[in-house]
PyMOL Python script that loads the backbone (N, CA, C, O; Angstrom):
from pymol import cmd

cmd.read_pdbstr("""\
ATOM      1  N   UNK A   1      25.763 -16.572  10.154  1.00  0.00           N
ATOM      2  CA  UNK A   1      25.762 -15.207  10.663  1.00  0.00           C
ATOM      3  C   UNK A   1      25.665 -14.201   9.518  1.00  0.00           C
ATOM      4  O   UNK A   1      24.970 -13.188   9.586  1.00  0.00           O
ATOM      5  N   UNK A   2      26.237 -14.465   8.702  1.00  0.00           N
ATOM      6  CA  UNK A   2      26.542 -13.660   7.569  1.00  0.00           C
ATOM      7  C   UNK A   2      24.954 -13.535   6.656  1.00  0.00           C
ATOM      8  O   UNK A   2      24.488 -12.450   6.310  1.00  0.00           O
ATOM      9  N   UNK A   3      24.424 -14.605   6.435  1.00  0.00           N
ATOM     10  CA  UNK A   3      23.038 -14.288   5.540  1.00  0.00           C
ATOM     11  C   UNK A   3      22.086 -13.940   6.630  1.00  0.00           C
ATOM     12  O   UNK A   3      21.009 -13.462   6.273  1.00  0.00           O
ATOM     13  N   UNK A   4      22.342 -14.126   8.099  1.00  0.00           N
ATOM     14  CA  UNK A   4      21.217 -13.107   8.754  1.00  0.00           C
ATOM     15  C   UNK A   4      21.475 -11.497   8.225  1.00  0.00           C
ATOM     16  O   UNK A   4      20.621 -10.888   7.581  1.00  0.00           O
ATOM     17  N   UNK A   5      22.372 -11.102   8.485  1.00  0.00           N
ATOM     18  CA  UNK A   5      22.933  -9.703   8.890  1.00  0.00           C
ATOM     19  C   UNK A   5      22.273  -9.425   7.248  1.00  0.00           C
ATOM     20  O   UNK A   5      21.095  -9.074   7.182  1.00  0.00           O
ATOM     21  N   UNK A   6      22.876  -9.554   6.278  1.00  0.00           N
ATOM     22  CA  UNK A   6      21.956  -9.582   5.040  1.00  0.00           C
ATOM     23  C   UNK A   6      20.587  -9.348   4.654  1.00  0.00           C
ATOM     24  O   UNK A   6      20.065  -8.535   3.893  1.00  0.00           O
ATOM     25  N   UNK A   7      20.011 -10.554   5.600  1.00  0.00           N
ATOM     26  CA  UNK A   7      18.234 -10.395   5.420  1.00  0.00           C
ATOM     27  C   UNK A   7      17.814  -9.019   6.253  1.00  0.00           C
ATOM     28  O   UNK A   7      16.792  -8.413   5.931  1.00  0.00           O
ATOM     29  N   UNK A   8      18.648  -8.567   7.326  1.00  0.00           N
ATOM     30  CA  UNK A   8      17.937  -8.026   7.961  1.00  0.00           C
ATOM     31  C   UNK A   8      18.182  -6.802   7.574  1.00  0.00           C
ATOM     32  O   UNK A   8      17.328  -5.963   7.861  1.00  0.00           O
ATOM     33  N   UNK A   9      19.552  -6.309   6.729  1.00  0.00           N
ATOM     34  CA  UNK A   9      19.386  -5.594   5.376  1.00  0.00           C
ATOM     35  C   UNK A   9      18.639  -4.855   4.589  1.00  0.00           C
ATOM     36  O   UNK A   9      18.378  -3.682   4.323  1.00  0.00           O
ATOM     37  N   UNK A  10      18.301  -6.283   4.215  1.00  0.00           N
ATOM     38  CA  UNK A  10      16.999  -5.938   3.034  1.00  0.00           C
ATOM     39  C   UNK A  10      16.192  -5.691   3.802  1.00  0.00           C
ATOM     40  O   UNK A  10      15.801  -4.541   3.599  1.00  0.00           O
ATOM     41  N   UNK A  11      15.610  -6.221   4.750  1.00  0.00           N
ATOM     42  CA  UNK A  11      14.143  -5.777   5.556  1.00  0.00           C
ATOM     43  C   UNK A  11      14.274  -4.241   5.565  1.00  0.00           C
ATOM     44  O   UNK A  11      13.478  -3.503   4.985  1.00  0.00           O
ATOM     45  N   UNK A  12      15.355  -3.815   6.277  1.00  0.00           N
ATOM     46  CA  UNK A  12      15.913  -2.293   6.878  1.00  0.00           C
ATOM     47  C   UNK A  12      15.565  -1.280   5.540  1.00  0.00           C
ATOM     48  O   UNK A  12      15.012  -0.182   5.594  1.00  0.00           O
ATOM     49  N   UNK A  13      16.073  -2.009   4.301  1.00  0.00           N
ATOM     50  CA  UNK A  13      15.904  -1.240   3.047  1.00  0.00           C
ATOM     51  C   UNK A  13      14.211  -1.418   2.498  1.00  0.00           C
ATOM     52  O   UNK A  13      13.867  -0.469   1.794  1.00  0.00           O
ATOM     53  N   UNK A  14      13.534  -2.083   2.634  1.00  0.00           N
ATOM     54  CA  UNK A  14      12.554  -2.055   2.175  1.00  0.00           C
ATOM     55  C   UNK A  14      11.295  -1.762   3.377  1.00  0.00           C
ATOM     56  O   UNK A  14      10.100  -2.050   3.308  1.00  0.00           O
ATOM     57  N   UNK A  15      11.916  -1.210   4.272  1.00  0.00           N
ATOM     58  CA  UNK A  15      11.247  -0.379   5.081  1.00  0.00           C
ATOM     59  C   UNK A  15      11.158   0.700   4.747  1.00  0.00           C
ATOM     60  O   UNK A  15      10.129   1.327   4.495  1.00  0.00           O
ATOM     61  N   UNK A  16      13.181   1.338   4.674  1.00  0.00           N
ATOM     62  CA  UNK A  16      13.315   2.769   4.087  1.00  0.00           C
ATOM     63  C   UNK A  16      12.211   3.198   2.857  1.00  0.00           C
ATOM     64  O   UNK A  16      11.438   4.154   2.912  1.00  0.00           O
ATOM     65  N   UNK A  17      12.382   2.018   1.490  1.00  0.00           N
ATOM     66  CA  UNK A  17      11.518   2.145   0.717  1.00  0.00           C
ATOM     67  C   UNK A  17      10.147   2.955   0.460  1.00  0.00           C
ATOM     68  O   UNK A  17       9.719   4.038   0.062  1.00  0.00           O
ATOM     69  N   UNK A  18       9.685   1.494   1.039  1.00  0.00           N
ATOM     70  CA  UNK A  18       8.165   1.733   1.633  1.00  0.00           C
ATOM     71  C   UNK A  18       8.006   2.957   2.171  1.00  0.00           C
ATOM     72  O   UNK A  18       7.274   3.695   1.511  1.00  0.00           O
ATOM     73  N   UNK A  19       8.496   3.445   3.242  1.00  0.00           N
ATOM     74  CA  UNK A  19       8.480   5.050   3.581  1.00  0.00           C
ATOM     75  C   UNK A  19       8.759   6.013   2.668  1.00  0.00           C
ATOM     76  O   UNK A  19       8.428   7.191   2.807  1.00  0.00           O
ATOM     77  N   UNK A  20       9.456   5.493   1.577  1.00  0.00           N
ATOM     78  CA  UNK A  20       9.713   6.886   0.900  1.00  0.00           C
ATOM     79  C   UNK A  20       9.163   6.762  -0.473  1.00  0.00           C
ATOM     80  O   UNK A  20       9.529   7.671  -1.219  1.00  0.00           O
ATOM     81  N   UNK A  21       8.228   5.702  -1.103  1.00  0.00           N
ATOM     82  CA  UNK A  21       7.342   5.711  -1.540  1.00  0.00           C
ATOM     83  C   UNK A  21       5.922   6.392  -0.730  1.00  0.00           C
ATOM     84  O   UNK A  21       5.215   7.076  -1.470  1.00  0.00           O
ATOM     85  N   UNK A  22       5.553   6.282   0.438  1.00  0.00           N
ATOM     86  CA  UNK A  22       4.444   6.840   1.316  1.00  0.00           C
ATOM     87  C   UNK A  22       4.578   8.009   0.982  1.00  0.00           C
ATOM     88  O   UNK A  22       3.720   8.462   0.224  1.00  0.00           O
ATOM     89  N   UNK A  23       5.767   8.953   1.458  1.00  0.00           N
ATOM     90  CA  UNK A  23       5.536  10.204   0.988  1.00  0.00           C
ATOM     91  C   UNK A  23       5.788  10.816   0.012  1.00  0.00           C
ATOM     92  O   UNK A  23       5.881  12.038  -0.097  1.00  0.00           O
ATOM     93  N   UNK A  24       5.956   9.799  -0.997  1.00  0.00           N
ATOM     94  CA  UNK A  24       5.798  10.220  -2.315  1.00  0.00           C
ATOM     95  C   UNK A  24       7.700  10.870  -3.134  1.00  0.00           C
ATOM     96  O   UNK A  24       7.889  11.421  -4.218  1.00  0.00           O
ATOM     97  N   UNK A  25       8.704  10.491  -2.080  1.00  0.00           N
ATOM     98  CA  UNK A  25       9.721  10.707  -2.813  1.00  0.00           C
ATOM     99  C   UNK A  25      10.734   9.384  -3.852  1.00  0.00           C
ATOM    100  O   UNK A  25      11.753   9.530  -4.527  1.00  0.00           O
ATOM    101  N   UNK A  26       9.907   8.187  -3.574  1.00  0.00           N
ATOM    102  CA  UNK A  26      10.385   7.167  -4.690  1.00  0.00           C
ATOM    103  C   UNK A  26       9.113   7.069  -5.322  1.00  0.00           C
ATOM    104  O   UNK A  26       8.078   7.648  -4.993  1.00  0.00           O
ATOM    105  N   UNK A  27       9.334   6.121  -6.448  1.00  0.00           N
ATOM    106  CA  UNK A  27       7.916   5.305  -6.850  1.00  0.00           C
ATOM    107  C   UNK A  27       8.193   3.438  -6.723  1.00  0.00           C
ATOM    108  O   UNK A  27       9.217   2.982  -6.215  1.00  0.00           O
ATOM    109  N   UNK A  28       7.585   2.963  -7.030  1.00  0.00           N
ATOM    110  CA  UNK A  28       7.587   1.242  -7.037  1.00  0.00           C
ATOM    111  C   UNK A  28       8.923   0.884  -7.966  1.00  0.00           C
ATOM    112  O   UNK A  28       9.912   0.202  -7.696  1.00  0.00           O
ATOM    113  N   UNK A  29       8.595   1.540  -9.042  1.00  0.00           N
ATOM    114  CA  UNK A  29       9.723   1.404  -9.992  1.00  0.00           C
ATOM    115  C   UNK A  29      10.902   1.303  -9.606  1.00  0.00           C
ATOM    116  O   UNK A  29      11.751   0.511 -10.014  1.00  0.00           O
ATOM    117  N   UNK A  30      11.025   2.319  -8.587  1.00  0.00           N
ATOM    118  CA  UNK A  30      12.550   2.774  -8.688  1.00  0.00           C
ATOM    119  C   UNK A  30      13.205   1.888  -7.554  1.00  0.00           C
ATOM    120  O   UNK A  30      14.354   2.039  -7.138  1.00  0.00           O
ATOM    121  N   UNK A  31      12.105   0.738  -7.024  1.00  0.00           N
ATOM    122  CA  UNK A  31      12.950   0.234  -5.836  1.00  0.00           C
ATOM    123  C   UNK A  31      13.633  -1.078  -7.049  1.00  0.00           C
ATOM    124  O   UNK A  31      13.091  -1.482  -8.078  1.00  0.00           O
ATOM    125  N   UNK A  32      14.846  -1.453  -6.510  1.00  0.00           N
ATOM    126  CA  UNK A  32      15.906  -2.635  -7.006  1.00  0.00           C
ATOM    127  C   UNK A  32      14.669  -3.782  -7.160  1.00  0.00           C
ATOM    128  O   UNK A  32      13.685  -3.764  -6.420  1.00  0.00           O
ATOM    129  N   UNK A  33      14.794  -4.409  -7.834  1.00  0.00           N
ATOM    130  CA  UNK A  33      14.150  -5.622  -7.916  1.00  0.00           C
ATOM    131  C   UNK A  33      14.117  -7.182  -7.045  1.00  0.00           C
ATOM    132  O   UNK A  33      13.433  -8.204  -6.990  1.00  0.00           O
ATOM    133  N   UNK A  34      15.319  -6.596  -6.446  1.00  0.00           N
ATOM    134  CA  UNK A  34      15.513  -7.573  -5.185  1.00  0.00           C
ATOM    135  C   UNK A  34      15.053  -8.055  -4.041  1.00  0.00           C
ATOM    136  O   UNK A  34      15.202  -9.123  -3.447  1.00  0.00           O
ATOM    137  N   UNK A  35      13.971  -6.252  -3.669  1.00  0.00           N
ATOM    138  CA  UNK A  35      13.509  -6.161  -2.585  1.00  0.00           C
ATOM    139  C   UNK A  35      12.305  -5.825  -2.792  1.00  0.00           C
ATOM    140  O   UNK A  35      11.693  -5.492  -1.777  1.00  0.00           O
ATOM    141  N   UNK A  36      11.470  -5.780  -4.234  1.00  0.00           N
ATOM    142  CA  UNK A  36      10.241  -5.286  -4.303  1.00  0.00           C
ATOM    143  C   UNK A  36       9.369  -6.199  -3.848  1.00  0.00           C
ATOM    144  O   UNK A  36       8.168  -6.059  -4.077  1.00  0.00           O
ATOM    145  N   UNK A  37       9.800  -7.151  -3.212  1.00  0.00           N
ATOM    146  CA  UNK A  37       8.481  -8.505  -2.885  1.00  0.00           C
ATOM    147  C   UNK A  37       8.348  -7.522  -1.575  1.00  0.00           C
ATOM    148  O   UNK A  37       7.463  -6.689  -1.381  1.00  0.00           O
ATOM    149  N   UNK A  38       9.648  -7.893  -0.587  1.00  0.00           N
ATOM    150  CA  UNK A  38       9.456  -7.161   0.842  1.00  0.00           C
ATOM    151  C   UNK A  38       8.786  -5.890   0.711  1.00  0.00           C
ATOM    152  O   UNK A  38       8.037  -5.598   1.644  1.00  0.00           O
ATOM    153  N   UNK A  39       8.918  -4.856  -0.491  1.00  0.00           N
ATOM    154  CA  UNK A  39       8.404  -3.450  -0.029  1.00  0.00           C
ATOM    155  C   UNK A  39       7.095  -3.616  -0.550  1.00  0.00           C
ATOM    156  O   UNK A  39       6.474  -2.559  -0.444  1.00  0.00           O
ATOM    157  N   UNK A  40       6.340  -4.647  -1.141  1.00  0.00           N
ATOM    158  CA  UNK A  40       5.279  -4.528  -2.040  1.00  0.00           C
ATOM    159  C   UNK A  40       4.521  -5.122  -0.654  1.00  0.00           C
ATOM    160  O   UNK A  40       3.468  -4.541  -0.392  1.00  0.00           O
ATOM    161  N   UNK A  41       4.774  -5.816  -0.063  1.00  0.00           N
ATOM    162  CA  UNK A  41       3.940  -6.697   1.107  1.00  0.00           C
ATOM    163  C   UNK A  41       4.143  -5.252   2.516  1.00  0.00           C
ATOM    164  O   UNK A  41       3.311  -5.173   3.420  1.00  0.00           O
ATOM    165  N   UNK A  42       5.368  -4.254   2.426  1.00  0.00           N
ATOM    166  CA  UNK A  42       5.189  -3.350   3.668  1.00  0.00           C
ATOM    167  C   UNK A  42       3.932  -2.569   3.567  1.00  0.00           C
ATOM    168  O   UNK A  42       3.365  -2.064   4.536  1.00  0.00           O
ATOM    169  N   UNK A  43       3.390  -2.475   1.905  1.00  0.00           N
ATOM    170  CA  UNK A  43       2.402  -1.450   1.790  1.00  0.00           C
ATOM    171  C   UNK A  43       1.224  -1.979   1.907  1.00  0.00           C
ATOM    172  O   UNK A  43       0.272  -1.376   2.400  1.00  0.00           O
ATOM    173  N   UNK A  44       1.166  -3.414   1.367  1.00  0.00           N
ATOM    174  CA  UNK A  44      -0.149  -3.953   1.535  1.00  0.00           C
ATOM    175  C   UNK A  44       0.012  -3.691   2.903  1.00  0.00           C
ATOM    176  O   UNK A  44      -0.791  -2.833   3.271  1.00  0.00           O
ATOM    177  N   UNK A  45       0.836  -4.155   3.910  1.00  0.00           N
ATOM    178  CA  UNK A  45       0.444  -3.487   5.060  1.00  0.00           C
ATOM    179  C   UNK A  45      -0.187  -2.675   5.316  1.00  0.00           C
ATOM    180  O   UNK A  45      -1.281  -2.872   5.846  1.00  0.00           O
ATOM    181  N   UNK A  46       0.260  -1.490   5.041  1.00  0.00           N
ATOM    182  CA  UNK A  46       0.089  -0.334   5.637  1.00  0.00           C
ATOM    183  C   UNK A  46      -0.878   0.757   4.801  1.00  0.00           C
ATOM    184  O   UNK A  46      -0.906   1.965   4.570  1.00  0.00           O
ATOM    185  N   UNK A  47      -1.879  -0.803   4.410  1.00  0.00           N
ATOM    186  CA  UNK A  47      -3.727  -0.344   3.650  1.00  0.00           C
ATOM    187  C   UNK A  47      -2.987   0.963   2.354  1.00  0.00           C
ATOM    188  O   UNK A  47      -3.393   2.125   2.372  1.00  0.00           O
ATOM    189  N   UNK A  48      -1.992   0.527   1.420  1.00  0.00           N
ATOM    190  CA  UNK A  48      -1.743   1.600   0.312  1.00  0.00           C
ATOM    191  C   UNK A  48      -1.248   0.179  -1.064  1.00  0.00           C
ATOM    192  O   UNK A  48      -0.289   0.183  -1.836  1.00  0.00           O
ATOM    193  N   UNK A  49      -2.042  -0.574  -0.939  1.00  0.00           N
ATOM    194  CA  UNK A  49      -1.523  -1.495  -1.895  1.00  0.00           C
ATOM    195  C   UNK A  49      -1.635  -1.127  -3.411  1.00  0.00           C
ATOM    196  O   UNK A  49      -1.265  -1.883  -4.309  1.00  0.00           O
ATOM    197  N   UNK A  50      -2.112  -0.048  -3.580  1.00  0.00           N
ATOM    198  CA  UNK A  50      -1.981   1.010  -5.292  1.00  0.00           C
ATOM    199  C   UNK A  50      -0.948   1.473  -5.718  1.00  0.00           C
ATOM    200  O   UNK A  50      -0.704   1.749  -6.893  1.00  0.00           O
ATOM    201  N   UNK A  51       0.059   1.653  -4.375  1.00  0.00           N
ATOM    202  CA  UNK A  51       1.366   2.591  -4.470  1.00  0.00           C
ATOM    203  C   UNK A  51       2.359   1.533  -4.774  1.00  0.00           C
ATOM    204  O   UNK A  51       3.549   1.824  -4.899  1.00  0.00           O
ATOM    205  N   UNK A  52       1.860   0.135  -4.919  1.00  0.00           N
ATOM    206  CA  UNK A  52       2.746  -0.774  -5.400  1.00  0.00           C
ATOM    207  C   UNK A  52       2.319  -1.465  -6.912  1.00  0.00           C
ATOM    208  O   UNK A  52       2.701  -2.453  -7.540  1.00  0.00           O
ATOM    209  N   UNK A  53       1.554  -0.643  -7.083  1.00  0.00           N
ATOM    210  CA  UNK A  53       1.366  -0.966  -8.831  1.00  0.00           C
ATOM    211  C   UNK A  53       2.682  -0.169  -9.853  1.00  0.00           C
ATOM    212  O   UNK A  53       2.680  -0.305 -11.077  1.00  0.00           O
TER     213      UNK A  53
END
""", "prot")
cmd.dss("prot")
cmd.show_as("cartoon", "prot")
cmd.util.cbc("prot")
cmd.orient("prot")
């Protein structure tokens, strides 16, 4: 129970991320290193895969 609630966490945070790289108030950098796989794959999503360089 405990490492779901966790993963779904990080998902939640590297959503936030991803959104706030989109409009330009983080950069790639500044996300934790923990979660830059998840936020680097939300953008390839979402056709901005530059904003994860």
């Amino acid at each position: 129970m405990c490492r779901r609630i966790f993963r779904e966490e990080v998902e939640t945070m590297a959503v936030i991320y991803a959104t706030l790289i989109v409009k330009g108030k983080k950069t790639f950098d500044q996300v934790p290193e923990r979660i830059q796989a998840q936020v680097k794959e939300l953008l390839v999503d979402l056709d901005v895969p530059e904003l994860a360089e």
